[in-house]
N, CA and C atoms as an extended XYZ file, in Angstrom:
306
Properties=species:S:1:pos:R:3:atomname:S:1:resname:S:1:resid:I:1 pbc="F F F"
N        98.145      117.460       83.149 N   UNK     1
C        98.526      118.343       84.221 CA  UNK     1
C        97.271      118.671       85.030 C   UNK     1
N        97.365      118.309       85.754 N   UNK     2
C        96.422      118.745       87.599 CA  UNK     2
C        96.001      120.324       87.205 C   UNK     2
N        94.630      120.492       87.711 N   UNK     3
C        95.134      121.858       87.909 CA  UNK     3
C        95.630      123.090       88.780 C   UNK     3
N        95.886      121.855       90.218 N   UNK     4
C        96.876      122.319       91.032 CA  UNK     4
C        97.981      123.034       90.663 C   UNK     4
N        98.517      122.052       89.635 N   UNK     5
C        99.751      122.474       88.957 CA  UNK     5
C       100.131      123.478       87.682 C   UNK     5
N        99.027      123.325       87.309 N   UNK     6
C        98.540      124.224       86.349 CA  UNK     6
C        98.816      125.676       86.838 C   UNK     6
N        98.097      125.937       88.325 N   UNK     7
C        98.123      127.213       88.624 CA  UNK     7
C        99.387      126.988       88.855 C   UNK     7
N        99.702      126.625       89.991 N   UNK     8
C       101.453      126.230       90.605 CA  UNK     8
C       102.243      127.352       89.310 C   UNK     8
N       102.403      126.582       87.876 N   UNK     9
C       103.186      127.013       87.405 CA  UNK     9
C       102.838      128.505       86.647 C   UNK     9
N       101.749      129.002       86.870 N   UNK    10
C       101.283      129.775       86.476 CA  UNK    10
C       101.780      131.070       87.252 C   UNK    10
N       101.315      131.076       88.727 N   UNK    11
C       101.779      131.740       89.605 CA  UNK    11
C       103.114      132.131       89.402 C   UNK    11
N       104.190      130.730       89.181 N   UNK    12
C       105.700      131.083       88.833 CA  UNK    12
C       106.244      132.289       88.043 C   UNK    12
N       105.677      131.748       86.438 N   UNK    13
C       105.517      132.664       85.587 CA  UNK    13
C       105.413      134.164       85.807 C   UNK    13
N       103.887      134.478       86.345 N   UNK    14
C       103.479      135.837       86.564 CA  UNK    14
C       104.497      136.297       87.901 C   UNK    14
N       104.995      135.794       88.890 N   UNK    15
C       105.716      136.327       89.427 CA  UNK    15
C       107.580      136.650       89.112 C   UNK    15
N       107.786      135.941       87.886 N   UNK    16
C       109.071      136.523       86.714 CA  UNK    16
C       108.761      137.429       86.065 C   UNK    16
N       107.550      137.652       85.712 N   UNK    17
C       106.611      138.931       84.713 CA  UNK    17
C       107.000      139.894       85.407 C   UNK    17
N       106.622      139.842       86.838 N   UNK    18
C       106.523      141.379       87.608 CA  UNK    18
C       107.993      141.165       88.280 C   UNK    18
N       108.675      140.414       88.445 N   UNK    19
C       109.799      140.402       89.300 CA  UNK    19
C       111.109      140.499       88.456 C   UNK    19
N       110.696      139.874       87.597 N   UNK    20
C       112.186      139.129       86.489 CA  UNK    20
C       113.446      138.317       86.976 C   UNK    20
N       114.498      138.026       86.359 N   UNK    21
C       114.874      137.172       87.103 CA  UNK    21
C       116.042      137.833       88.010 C   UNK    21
N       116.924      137.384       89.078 N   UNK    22
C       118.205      137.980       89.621 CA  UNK    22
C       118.979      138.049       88.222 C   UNK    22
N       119.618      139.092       89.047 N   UNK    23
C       120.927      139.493       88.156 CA  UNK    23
C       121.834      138.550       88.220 C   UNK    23
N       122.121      138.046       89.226 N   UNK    24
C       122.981      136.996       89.394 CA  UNK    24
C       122.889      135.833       88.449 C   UNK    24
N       121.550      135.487       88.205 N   UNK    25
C       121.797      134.239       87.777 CA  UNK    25
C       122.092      134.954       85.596 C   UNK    25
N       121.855      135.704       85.895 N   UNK    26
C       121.852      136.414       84.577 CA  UNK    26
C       123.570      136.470       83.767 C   UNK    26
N       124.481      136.949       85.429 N   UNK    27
C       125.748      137.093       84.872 CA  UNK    27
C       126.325      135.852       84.454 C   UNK    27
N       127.651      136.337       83.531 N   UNK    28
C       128.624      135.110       82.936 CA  UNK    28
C       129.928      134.810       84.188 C   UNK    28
N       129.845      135.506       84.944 N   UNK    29
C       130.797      135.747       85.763 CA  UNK    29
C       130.801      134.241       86.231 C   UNK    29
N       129.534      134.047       87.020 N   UNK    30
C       129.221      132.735       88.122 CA  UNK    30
C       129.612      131.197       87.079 C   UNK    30
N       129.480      131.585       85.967 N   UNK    31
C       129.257      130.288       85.162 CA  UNK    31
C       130.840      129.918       84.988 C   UNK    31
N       131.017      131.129       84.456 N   UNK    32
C       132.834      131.219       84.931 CA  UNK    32
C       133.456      130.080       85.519 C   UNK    32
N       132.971      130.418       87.096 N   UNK    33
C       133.750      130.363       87.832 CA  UNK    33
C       132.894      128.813       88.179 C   UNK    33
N       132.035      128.574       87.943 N   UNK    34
C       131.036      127.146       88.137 CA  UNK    34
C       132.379      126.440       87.167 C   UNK    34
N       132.850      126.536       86.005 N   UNK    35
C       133.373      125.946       85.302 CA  UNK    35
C       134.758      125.203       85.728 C   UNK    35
N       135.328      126.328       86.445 N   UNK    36
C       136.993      126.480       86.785 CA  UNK    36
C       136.771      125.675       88.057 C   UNK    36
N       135.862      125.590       88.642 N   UNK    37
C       135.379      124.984       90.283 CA  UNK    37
C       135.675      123.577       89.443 C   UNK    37
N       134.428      122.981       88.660 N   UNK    38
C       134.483      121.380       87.725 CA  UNK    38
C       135.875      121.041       87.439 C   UNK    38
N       136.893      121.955       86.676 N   UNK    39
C       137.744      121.330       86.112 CA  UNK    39
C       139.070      121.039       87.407 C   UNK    39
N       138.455      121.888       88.436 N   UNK    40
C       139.124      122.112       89.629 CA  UNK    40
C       139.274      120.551       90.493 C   UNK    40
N       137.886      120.383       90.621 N   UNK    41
C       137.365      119.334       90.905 CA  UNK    41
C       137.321      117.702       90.290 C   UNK    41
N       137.497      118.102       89.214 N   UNK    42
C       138.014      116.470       88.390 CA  UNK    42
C       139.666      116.430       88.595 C   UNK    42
N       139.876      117.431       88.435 N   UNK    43
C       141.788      117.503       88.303 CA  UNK    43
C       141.756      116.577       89.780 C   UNK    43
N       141.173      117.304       91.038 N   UNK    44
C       141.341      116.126       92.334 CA  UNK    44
C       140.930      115.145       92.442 C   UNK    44
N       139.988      114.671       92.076 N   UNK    45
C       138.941      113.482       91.868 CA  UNK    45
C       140.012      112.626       91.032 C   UNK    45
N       140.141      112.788       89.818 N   UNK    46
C       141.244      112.120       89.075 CA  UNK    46
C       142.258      111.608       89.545 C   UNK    46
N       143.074      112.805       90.256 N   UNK    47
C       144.073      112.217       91.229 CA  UNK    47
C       144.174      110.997       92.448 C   UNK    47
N       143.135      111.170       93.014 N   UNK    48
C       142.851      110.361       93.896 CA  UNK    48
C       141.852      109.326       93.777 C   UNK    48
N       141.869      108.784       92.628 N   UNK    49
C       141.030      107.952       92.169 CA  UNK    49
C       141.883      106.504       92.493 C   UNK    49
N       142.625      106.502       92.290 N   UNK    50
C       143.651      105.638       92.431 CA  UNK    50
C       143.413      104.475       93.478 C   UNK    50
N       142.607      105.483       95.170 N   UNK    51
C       142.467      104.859       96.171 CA  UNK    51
C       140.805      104.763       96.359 C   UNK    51
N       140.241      104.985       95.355 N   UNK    52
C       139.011      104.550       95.969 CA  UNK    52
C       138.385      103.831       94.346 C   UNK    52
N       137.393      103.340       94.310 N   UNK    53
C       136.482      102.305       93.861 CA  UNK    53
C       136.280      103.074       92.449 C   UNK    53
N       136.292      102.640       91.452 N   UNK    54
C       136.014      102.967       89.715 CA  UNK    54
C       134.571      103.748       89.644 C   UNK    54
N       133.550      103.080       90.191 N   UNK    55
C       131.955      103.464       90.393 CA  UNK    55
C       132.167      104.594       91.316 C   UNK    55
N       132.364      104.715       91.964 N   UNK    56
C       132.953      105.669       93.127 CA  UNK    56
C       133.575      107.379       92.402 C   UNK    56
N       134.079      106.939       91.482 N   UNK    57
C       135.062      108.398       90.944 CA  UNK    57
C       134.098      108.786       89.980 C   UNK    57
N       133.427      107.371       88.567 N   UNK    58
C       132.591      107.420       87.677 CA  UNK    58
C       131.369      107.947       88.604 C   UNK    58
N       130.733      107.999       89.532 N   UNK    59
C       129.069      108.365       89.852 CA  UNK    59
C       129.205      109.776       90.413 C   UNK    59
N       131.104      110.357       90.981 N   UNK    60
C       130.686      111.857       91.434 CA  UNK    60
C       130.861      112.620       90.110 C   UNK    60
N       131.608      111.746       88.843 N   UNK    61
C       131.796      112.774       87.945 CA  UNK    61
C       130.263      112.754       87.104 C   UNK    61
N       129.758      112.103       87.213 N   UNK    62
C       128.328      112.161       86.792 CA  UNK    62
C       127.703      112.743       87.581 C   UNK    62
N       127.592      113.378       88.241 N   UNK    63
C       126.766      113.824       89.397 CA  UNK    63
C       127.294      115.347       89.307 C   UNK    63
N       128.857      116.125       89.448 N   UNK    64
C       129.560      116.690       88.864 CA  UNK    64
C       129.001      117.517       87.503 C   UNK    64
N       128.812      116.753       86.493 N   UNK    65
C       128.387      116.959       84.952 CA  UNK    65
C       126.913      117.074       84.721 C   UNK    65
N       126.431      116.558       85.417 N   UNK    66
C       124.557      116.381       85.562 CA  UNK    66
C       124.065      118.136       86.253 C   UNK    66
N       125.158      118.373       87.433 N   UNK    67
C       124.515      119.823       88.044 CA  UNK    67
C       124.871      120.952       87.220 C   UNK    67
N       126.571      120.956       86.175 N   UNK    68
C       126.703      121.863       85.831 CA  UNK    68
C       125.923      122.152       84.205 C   UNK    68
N       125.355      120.751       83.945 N   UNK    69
C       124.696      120.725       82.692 CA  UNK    69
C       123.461      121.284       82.860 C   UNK    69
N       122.738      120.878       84.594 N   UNK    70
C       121.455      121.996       84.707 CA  UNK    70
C       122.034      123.469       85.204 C   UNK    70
N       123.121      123.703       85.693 N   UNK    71
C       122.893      125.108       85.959 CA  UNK    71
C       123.111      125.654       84.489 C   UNK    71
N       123.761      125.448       83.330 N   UNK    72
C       124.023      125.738       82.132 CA  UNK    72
C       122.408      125.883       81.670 C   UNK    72
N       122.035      125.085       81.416 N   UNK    73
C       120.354      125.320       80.967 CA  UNK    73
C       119.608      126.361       81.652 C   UNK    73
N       119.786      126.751       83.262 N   UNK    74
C       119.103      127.575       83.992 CA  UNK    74
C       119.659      128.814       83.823 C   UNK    74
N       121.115      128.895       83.378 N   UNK    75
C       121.510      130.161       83.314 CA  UNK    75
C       120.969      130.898       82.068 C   UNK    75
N       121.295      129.887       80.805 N   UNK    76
C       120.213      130.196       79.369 CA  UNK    76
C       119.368      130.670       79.648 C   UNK    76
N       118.398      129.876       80.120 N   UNK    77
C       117.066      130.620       80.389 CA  UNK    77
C       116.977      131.750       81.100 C   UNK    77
N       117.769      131.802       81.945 N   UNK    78
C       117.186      133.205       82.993 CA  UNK    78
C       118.065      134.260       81.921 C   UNK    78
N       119.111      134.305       81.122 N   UNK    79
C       119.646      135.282       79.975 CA  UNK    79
C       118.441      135.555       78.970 C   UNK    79
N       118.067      134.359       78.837 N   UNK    80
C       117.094      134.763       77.656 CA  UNK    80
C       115.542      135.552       77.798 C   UNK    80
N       115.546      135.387       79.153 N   UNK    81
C       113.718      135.764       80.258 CA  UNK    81
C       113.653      136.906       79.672 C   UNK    81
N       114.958      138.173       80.257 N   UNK    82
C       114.311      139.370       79.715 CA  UNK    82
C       113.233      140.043       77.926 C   UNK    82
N       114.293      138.797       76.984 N   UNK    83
C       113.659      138.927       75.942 CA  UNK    83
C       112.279      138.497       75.807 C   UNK    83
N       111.974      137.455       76.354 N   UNK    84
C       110.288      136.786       76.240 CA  UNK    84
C       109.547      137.350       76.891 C   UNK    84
N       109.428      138.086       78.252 N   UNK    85
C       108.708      138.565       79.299 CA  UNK    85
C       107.723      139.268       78.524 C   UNK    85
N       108.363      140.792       77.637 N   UNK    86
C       107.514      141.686       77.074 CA  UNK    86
C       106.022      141.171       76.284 C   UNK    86
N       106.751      139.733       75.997 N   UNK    87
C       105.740      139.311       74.978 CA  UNK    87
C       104.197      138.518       75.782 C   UNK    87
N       104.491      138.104       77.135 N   UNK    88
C       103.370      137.793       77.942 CA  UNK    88
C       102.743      138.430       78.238 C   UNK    88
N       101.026      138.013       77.951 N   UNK    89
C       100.279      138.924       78.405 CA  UNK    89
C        99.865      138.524       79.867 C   UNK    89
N        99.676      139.466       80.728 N   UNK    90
C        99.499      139.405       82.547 CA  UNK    90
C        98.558      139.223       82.528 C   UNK    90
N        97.767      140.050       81.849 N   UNK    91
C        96.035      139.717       82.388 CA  UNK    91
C        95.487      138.047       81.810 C   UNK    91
N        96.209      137.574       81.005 N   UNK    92
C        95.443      136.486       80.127 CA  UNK    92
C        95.649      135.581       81.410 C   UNK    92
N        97.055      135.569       81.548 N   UNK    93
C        97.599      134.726       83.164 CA  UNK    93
C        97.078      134.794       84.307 C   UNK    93
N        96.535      135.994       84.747 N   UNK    94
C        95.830      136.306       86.150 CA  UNK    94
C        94.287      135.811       85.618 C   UNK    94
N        93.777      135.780       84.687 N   UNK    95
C        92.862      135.385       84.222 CA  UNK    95
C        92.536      133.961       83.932 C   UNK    95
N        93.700      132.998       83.746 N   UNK    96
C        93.526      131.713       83.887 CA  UNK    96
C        93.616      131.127       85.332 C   UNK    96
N        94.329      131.573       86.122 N   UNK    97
C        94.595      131.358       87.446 CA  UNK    97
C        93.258      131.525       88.271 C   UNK    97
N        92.683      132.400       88.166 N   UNK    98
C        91.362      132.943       89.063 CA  UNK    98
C        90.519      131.652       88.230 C   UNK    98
N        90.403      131.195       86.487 N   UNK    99
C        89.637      130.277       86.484 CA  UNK    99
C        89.765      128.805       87.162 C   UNK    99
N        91.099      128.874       87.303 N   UNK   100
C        91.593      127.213       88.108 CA  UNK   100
C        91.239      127.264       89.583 C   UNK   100
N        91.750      128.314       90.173 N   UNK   101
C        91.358      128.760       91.387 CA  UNK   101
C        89.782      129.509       91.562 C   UNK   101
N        88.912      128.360       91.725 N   UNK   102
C        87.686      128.912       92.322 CA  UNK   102
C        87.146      129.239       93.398 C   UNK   102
């Protein structure tokens, strides 16, 4: 890792420390409804598969399953942030950053 990037992700971090994450992405509500949207969405896709190309129906339902499998991982994480935050120390972070950044 660069240590462009180094800081890059550093910066990220310390600004979840002091910010934390939205509420939004926190609730079960959105995931909900992310879910009922997918099954919404294959039920039509399925249907009308009929008239278009096999690769065609197979690459949106992969594409489909690929976003709701990362928003599933992103929602984890941003549920789980509040618990880890306490445990970072700020100064060690503002303290590596000022060393990358000279």
């Amino acid at each position: 890792m660069t240590r462009r990037q180094a800081s890059k992700h550093l910066k990220s971090v310390l600004k979840l420390v002091d910010n934390g994450t939205p509420a939004a992405l926190r609730s079960n509500w959105v995931a909900f409804v992310l879910w009922l949207l997918l099954v919404a969405l294959l039920t039509v896709i399925l249907q009308f598969s009929t008239s278009a190309p096999l690769i065609v129906t197979i690459g949106i339902c992969f594409f489909l399953g690929a976003f709701c499998g990362a928003y599933s991982v992103y929602h984890t994480a941003a549920r789980q942030w509040p618990f880890l935050s306490p445990h970072i120390n700020r100064e060690s972070v503002v303290q590596r950053i000022n060393e990358l950044n000279p």
